[in-house]
N, CA, C and O atoms as a Maestro MAE file, in Angstrom:
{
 s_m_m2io_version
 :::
 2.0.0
}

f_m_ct {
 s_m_title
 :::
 protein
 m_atom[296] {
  # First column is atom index #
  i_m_mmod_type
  r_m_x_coord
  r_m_y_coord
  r_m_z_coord
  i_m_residue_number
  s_m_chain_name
  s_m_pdb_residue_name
  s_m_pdb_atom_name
  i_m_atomic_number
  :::
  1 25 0.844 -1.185 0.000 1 A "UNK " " N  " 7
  2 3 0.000 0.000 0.000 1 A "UNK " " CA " 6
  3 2 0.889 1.248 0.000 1 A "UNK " " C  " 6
  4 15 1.995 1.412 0.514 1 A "UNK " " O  " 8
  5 25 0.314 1.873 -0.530 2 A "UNK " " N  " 7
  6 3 1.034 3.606 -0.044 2 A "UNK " " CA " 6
  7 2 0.051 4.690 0.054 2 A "UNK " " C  " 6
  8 15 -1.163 4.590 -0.118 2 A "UNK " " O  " 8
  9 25 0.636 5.596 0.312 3 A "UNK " " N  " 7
  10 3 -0.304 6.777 1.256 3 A "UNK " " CA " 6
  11 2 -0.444 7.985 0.207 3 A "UNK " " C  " 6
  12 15 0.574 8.674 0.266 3 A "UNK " " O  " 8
  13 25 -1.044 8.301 -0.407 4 A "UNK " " N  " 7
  14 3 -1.207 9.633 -1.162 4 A "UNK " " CA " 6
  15 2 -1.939 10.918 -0.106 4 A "UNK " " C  " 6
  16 15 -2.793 10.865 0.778 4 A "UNK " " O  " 8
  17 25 -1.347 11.744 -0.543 5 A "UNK " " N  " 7
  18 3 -1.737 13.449 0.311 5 A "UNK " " CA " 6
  19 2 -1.990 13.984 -1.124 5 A "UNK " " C  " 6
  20 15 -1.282 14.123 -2.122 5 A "UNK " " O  " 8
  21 25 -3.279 14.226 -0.822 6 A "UNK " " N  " 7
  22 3 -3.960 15.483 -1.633 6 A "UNK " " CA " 6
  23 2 -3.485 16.782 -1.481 6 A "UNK " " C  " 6
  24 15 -4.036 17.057 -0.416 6 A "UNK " " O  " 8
  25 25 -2.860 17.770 -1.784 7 A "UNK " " N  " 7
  26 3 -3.128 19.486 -1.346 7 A "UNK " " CA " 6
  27 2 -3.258 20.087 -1.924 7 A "UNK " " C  " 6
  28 15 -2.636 20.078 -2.986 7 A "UNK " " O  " 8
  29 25 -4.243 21.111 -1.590 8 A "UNK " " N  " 7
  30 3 -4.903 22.431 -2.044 8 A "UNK " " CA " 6
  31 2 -5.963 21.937 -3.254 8 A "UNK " " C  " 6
  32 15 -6.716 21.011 -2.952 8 A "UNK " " O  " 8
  33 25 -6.051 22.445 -4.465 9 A "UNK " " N  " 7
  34 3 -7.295 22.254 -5.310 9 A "UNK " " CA " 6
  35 2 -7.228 20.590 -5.709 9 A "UNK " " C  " 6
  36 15 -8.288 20.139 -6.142 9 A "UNK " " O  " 8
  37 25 -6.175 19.713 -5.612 10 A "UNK " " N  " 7
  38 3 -6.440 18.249 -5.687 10 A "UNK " " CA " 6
  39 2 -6.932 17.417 -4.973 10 A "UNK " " C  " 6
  40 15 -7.656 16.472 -5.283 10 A "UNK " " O  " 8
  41 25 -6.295 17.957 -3.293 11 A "UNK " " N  " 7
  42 3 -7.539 17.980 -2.116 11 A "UNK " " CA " 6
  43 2 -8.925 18.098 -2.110 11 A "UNK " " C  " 6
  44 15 -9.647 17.212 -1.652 11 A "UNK " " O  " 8
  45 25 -9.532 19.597 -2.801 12 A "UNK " " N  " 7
  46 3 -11.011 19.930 -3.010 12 A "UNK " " CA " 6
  47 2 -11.507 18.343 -4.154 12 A "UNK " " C  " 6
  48 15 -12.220 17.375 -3.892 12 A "UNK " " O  " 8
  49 25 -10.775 18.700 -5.352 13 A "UNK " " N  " 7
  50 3 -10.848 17.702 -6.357 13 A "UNK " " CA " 6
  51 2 -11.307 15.886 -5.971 13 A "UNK " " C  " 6
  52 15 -12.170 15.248 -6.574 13 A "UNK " " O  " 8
  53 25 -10.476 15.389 -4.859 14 A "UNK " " N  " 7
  54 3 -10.420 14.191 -4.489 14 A "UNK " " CA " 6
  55 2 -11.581 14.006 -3.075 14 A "UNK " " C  " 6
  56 15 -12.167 12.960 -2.796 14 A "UNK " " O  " 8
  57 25 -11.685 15.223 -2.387 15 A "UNK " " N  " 7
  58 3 -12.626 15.206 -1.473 15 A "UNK " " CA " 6
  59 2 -11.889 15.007 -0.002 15 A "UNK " " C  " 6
  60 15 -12.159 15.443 1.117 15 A "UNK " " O  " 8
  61 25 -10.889 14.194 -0.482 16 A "UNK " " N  " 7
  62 3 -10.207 14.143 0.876 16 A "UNK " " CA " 6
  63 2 -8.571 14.700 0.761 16 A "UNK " " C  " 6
  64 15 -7.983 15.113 -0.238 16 A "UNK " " O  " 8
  65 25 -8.148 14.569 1.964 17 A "UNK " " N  " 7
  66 3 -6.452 14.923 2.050 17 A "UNK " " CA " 6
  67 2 -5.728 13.958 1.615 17 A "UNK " " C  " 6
  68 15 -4.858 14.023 0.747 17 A "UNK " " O  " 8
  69 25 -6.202 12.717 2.426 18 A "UNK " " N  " 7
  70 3 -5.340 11.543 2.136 18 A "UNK " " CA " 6
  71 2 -6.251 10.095 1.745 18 A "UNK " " C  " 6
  72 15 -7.479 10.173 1.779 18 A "UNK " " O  " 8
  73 25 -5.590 8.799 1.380 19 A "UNK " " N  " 7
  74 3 -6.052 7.987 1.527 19 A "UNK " " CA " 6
  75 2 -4.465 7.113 0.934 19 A "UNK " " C  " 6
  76 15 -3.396 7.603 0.570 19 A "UNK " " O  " 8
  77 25 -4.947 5.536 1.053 20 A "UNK " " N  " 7
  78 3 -4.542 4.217 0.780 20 A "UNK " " CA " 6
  79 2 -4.616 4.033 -0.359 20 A "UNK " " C  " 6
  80 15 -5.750 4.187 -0.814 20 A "UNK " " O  " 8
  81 25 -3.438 3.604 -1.428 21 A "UNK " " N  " 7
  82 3 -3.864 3.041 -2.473 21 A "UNK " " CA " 6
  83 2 -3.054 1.852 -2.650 21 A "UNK " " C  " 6
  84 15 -1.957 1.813 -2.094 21 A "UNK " " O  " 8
  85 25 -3.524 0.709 -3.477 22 A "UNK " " N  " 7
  86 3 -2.319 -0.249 -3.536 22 A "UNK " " CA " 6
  87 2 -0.753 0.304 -4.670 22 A "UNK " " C  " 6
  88 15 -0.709 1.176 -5.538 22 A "UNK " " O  " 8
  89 25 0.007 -0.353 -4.319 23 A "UNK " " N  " 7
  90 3 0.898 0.257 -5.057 23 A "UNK " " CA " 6
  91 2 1.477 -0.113 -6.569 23 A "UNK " " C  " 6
  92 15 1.686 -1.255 -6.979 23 A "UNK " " O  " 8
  93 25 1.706 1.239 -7.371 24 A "UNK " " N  " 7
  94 3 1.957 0.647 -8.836 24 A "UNK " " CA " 6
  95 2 1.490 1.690 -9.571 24 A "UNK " " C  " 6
  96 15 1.422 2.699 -8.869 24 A "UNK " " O  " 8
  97 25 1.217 1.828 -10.445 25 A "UNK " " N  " 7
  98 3 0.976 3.526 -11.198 25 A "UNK " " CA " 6
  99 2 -0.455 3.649 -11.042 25 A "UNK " " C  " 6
  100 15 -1.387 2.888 -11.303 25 A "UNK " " O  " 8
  101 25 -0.360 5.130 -10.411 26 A "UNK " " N  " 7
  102 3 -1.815 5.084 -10.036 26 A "UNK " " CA " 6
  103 2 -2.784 6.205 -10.588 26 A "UNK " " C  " 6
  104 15 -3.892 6.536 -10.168 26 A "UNK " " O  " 8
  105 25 -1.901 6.794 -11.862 27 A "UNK " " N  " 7
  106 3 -2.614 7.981 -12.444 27 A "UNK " " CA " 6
  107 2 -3.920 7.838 -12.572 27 A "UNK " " C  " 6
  108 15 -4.791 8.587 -12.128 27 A "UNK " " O  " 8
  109 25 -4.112 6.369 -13.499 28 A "UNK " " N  " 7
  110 3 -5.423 5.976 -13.777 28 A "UNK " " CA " 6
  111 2 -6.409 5.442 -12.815 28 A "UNK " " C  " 6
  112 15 -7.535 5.223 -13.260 28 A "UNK " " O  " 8
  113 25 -6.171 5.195 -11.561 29 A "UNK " " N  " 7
  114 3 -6.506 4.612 -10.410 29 A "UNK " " CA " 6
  115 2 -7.191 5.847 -9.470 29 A "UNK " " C  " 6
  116 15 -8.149 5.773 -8.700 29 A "UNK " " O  " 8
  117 25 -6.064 7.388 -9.935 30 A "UNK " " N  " 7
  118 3 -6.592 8.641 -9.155 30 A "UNK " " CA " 6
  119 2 -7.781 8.951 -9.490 30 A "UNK " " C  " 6
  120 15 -8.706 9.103 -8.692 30 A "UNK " " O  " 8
  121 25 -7.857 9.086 -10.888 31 A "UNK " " N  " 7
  122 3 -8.784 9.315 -11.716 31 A "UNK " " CA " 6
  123 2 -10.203 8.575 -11.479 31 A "UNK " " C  " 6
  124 15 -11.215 9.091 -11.005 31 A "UNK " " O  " 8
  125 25 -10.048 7.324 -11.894 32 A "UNK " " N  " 7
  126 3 -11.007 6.438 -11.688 32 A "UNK " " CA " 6
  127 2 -11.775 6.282 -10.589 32 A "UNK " " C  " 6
  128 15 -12.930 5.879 -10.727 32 A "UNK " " O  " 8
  129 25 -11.197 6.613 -9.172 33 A "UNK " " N  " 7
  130 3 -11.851 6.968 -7.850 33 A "UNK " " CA " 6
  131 2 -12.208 8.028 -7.440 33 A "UNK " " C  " 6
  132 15 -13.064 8.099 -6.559 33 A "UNK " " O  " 8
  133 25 -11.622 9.134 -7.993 34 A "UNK " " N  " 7
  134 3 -12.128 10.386 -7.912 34 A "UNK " " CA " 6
  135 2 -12.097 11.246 -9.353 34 A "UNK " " C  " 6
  136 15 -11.114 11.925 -9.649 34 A "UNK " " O  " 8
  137 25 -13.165 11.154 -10.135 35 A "UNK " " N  " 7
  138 3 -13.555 11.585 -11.486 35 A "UNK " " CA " 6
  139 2 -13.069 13.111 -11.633 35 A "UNK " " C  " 6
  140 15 -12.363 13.424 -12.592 35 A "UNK " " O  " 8
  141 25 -13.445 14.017 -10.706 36 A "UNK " " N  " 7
  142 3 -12.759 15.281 -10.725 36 A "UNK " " CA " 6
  143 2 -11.470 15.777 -10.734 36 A "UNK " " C  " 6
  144 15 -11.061 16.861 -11.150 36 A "UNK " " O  " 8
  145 25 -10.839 14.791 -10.190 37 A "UNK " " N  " 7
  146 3 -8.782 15.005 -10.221 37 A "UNK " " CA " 6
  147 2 -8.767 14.934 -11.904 37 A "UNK " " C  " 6
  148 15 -7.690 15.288 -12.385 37 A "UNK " " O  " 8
  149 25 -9.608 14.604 -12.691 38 A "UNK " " N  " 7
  150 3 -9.178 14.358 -14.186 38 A "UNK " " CA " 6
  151 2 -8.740 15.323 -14.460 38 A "UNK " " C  " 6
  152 15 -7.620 15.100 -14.918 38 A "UNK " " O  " 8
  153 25 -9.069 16.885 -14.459 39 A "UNK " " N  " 7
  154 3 -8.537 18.026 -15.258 39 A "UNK " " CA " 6
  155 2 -7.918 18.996 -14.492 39 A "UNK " " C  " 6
  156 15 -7.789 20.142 -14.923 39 A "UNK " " O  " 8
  157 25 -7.201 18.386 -12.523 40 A "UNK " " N  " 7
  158 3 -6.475 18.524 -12.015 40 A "UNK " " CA " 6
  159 2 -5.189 17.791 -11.770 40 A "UNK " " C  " 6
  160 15 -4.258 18.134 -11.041 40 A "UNK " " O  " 8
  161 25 -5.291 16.896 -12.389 41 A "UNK " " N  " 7
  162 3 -3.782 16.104 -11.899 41 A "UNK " " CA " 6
  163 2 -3.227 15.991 -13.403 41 A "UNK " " C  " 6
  164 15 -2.274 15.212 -13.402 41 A "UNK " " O  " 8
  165 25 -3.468 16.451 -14.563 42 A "UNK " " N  " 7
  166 3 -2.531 16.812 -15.394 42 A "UNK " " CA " 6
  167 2 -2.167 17.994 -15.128 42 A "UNK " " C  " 6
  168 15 -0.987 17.893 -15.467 42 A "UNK " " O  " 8
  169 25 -2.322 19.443 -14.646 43 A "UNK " " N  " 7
  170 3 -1.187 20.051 -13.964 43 A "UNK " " CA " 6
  171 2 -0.507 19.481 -12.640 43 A "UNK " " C  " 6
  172 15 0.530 20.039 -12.279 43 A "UNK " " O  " 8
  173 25 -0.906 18.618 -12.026 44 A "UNK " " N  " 7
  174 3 -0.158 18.249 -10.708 44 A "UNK " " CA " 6
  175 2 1.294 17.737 -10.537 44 A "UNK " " C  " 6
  176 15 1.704 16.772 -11.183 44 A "UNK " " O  " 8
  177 25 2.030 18.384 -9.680 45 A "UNK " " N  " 7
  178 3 3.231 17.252 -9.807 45 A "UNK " " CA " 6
  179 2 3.295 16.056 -9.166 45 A "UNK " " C  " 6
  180 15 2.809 16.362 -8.077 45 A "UNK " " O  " 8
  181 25 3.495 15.196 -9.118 46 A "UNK " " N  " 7
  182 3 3.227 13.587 -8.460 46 A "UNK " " CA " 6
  183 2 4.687 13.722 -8.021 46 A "UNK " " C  " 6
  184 15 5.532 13.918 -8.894 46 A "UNK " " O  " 8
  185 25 5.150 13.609 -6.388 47 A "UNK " " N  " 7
  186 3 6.391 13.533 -5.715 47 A "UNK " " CA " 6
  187 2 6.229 11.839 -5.215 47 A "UNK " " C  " 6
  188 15 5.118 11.601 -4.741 47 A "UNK " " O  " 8
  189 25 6.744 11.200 -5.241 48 A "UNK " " N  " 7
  190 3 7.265 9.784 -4.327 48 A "UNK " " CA " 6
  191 2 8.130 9.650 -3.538 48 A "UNK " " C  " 6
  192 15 9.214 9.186 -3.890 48 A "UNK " " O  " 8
  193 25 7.906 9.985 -2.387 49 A "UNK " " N  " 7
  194 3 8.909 9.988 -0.870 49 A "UNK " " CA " 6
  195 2 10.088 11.173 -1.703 49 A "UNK " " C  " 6
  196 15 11.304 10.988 -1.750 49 A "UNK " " O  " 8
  197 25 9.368 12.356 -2.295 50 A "UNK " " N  " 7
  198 3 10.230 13.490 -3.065 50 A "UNK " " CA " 6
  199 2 11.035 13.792 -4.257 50 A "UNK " " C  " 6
  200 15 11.776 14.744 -4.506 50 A "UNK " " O  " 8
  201 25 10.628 12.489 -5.101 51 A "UNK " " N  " 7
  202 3 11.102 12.380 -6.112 51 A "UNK " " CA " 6
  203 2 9.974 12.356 -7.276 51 A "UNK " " C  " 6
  204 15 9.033 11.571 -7.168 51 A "UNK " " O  " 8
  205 25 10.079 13.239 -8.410 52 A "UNK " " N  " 7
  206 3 9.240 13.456 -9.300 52 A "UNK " " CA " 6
  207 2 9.163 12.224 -9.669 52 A "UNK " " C  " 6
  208 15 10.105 11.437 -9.576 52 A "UNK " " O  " 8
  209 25 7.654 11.849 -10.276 53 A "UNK " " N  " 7
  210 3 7.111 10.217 -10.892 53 A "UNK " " CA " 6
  211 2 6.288 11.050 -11.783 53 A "UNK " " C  " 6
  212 15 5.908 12.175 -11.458 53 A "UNK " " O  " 8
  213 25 5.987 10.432 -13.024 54 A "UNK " " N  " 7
  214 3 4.961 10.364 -13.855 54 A "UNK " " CA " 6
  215 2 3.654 9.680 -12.927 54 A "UNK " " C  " 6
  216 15 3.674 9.042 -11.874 54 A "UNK " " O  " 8
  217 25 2.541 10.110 -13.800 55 A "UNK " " N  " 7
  218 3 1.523 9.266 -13.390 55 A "UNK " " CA " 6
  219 2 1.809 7.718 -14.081 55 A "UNK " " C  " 6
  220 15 2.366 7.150 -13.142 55 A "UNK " " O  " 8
  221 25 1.764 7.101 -14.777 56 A "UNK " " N  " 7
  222 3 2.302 5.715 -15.470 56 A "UNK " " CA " 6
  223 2 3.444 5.031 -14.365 56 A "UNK " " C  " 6
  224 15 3.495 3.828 -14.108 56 A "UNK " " O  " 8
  225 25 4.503 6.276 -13.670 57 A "UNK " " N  " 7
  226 3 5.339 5.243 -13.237 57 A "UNK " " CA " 6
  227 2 4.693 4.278 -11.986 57 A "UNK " " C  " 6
  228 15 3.734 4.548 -11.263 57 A "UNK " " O  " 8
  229 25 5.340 3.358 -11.984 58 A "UNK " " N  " 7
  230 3 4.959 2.493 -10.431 58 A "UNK " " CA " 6
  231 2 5.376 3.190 -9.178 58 A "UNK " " C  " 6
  232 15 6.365 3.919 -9.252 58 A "UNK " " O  " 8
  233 25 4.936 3.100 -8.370 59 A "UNK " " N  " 7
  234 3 4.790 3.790 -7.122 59 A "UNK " " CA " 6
  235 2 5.306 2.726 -6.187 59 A "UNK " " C  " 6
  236 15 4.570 1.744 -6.101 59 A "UNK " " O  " 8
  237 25 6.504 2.703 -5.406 60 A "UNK " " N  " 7
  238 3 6.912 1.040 -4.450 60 A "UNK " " CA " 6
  239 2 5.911 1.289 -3.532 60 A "UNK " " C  " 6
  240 15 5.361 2.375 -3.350 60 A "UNK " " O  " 8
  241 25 5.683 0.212 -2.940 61 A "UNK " " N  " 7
  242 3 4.878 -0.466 -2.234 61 A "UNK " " CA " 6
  243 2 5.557 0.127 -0.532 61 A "UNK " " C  " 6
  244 15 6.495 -0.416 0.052 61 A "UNK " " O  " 8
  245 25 4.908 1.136 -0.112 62 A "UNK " " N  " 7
  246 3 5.749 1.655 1.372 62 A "UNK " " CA " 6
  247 2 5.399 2.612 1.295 62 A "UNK " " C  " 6
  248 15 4.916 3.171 2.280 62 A "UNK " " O  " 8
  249 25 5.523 3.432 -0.335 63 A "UNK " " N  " 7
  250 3 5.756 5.195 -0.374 63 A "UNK " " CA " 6
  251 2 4.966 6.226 0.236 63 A "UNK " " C  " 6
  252 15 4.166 5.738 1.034 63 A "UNK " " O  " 8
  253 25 4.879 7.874 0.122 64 A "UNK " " N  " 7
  254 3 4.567 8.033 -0.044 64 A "UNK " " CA " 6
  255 2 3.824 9.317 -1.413 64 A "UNK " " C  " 6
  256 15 4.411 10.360 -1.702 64 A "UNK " " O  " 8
  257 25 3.372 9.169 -1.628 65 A "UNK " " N  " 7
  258 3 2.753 9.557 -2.654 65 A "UNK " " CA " 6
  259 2 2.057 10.829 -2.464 65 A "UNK " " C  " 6
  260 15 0.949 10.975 -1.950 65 A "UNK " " O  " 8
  261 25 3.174 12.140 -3.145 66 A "UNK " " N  " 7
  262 3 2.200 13.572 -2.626 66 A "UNK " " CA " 6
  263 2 1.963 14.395 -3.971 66 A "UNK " " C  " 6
  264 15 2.824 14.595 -4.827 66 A "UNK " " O  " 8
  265 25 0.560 14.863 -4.005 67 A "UNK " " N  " 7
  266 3 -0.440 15.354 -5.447 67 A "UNK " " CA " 6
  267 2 -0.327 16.807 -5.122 67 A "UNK " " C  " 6
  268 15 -0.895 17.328 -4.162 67 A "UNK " " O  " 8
  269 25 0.434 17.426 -5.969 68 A "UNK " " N  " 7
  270 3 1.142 18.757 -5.573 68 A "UNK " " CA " 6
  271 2 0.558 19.720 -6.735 68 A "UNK " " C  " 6
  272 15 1.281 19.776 -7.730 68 A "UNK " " O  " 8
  273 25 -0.864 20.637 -6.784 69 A "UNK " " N  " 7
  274 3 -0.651 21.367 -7.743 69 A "UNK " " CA " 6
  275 2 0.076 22.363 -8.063 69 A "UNK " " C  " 6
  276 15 1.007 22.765 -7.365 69 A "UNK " " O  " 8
  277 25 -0.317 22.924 -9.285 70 A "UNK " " N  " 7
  278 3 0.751 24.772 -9.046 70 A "UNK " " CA " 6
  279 2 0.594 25.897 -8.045 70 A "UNK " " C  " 6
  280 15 -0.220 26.785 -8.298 70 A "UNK " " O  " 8
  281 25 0.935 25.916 -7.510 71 A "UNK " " N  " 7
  282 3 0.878 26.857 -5.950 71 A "UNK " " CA " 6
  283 2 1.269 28.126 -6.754 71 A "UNK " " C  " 6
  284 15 2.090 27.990 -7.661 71 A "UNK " " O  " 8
  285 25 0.668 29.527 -6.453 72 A "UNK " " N  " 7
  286 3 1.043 30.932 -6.862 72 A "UNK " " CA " 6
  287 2 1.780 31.228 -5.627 72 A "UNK " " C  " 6
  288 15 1.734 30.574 -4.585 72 A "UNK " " O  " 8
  289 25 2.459 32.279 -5.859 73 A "UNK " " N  " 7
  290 3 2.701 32.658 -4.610 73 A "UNK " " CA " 6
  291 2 3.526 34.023 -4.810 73 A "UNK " " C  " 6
  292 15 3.784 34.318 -5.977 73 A "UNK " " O  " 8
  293 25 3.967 34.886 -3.790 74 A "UNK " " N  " 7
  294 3 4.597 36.266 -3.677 74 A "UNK " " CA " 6
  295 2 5.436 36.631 -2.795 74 A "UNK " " C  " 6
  296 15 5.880 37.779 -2.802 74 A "UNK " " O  " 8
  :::
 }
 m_bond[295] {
  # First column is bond index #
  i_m_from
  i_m_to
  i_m_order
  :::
  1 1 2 1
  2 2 3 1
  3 3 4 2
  4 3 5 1
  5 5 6 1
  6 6 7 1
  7 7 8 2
  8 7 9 1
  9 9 10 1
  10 10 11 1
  11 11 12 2
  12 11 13 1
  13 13 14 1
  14 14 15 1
  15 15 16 2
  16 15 17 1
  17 17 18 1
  18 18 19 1
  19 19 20 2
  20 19 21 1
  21 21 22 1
  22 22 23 1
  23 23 24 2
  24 23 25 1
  25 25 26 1
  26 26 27 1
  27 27 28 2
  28 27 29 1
  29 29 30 1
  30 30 31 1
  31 31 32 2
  32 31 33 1
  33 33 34 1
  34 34 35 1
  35 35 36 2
  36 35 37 1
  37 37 38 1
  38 38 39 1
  39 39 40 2
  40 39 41 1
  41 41 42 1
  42 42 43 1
  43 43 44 2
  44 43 45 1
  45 45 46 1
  46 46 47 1
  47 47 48 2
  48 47 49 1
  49 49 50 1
  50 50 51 1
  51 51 52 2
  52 51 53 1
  53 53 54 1
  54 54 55 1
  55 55 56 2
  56 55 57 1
  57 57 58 1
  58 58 59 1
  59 59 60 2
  60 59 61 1
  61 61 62 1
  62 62 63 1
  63 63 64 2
  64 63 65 1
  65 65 66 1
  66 66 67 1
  67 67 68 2
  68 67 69 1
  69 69 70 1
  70 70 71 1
  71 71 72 2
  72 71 73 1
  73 73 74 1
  74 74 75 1
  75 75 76 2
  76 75 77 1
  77 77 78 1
  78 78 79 1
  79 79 80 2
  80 79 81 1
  81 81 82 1
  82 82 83 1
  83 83 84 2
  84 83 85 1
  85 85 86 1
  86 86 87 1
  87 87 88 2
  88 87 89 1
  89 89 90 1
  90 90 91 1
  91 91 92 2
  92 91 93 1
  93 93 94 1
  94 94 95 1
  95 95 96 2
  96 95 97 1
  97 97 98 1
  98 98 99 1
  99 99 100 2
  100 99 101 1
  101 101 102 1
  102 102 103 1
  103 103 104 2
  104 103 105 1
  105 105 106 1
  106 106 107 1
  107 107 108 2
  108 107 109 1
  109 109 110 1
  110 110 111 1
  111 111 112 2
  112 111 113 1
  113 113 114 1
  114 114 115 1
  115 115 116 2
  116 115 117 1
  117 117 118 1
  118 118 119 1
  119 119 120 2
  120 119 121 1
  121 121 122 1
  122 122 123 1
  123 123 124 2
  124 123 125 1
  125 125 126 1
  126 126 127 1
  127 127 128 2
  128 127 129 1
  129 129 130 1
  130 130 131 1
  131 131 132 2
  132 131 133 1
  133 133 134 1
  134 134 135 1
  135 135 136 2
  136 135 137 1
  137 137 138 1
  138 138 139 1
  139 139 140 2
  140 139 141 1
  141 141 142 1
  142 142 143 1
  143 143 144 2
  144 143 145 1
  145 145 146 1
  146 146 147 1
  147 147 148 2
  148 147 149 1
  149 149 150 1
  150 150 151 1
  151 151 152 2
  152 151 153 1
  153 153 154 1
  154 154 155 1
  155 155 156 2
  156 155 157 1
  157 157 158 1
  158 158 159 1
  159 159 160 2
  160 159 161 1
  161 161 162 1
  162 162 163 1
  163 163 164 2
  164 163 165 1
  165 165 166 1
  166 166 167 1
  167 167 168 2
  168 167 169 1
  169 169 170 1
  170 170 171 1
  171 171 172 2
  172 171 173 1
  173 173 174 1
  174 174 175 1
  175 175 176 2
  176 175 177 1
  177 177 178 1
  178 178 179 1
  179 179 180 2
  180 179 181 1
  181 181 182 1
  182 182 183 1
  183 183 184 2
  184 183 185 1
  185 185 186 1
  186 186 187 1
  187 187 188 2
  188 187 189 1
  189 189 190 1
  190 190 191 1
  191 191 192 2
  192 191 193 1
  193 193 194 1
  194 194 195 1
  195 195 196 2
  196 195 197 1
  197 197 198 1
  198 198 199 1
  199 199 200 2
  200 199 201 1
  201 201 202 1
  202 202 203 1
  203 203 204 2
  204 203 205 1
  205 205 206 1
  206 206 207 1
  207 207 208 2
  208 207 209 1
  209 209 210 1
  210 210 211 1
  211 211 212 2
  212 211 213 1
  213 213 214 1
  214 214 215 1
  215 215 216 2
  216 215 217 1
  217 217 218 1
  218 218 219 1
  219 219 220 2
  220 219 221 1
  221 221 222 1
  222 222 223 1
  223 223 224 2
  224 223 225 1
  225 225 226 1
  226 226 227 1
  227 227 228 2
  228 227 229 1
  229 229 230 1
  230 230 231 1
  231 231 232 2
  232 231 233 1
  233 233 234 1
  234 234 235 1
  235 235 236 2
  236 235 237 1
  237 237 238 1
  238 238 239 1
  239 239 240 2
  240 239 241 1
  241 241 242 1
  242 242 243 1
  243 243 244 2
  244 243 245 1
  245 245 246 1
  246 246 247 1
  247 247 248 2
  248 247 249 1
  249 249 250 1
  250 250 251 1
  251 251 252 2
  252 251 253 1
  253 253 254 1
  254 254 255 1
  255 255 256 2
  256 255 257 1
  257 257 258 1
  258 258 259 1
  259 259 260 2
  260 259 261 1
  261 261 262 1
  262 262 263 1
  263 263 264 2
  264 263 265 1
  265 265 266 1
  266 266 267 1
  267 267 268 2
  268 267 269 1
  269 269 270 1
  270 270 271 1
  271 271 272 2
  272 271 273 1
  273 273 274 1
  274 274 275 1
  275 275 276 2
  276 275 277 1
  277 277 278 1
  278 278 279 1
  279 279 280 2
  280 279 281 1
  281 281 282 1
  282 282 283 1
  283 283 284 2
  284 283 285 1
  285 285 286 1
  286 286 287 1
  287 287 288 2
  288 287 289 1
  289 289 290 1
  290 290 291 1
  291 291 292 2
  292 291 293 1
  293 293 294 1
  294 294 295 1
  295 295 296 2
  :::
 }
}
């Protein structure tokens, strides 16, 4: 399993902050459980215990998994 963190509009998008997913590429898996991340998590960056992943890549089995959109800021 691994742990995904939602934040900020992928959060609103997914409904929650966090949850469980099994592990392995889970772009299509984000999507598929929460229909609204669709036209938020192609801007998102996908970090794995801080390392950039594609959505396609596999995700190890431990990680965690953080859904990072574009943050503005000043």
């Amino acid at each position: 399993m691994i742990t995904v963190r939602y934040f900020a509009a992928a959060a609103e998008a997914a409904g929650v902050d966090a949850e469980q997913l099994p592990a392995g590429p889970v772009g299509a898996v984000l999507v598929e459980r929460h229909p609204a991340l669709a036209g938020v998590l192609e801007r998102c960056a996908l970090l794995a215990d801080g390392r950039r992943v594609e959505a396609d890549e596999p995700v190890p089995d431990g990680a965690t998994l953080d859904v990072l959109p574009p943050f503005a800021g000043g």
